[in-house]
C-alpha positions as CSV (number, residue, x, y, z in Angstrom):
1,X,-9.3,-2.8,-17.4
2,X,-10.5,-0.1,-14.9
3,X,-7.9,1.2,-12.2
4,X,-8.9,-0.2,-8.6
5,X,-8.6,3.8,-7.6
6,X,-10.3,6.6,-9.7
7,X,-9.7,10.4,-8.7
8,X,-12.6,11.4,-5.8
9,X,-12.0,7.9,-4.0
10,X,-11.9,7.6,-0.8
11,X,-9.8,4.9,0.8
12,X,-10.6,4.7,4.8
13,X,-7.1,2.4,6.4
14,X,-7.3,0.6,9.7
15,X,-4.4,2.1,12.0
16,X,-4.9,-1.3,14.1
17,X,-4.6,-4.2,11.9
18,X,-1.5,-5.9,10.6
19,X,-1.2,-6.1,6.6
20,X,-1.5,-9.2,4.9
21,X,0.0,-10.7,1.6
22,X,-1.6,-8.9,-1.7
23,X,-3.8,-6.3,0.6
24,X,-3.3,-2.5,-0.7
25,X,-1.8,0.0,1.9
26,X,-0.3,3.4,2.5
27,X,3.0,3.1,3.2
28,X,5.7,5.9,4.9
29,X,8.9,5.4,4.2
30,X,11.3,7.3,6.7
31,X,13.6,9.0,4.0
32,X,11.3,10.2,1.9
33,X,8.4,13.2,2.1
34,X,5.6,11.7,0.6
35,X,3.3,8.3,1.0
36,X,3.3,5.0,-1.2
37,X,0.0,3.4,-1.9
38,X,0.5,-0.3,-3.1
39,X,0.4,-4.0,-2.6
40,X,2.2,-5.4,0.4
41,X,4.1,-8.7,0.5
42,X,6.3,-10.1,2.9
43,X,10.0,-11.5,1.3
44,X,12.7,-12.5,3.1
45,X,13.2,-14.7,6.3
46,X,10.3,-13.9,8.5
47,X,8.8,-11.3,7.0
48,X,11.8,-8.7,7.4
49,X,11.6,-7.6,3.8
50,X,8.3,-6.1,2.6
51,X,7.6,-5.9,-1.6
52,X,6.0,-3.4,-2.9
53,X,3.6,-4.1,-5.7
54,X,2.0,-1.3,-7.7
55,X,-1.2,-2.1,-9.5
56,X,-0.2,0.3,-12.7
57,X,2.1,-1.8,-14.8
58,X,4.3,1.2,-15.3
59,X,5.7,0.9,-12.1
60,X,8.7,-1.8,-10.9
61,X,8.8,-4.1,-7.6
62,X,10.5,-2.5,-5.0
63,X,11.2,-4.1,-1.8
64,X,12.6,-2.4,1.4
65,X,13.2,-3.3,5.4
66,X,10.9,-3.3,7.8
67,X,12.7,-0.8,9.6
68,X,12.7,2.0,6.8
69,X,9.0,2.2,7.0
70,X,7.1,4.9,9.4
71,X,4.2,2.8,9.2
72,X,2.4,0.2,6.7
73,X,-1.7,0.8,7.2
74,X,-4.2,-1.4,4.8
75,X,-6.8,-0.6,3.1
76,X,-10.3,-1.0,4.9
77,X,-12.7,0.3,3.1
78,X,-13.0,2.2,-0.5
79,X,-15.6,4.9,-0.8
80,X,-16.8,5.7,-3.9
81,X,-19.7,8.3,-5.2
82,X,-21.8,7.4,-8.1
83,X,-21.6,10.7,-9.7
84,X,-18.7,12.9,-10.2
């Protein structure tokens, strides 16, 4: 099966809309330095839990507060040319 993302992709996220179950988005979480970009989910008694869902097998669940993220974007749009 083909990754979702290939190197050269180019994913545009809407800074306005509110993630929903199973959309992709780029996560900041406050402790760390870099960005997470996976599958959000809602857990927990309304909502306050978010699960974080990558789509490479190699990588585990991990699920965090609402309150450690800087921000939660999704995915809007993928851009991708047909030759490399």
């Amino acid at each position: 099966m083909e990754p979702r993302y290939l190197p050269g992709d180019r994913v545009v996220f809407n800074l306005n809309l509110r993630p929903r179950n199973g959309d992709v988005c780029i996560f900041k979480i406050k402790e760390t330095e870099g960005v997470l970009l996976n599958r959000y989910f809602e857990t927990g008694k309304k909502g306050e839990k978010v699960k974080l869902v990558s789509d490479n097998p190699d990588f585990e669940e991990r699920i965090f507060s609402m309150d450690q993220f800087l921000f939660i974007y999704p995915a809007w749009e993928t851009i991708r040319r047909e030759k490399r």
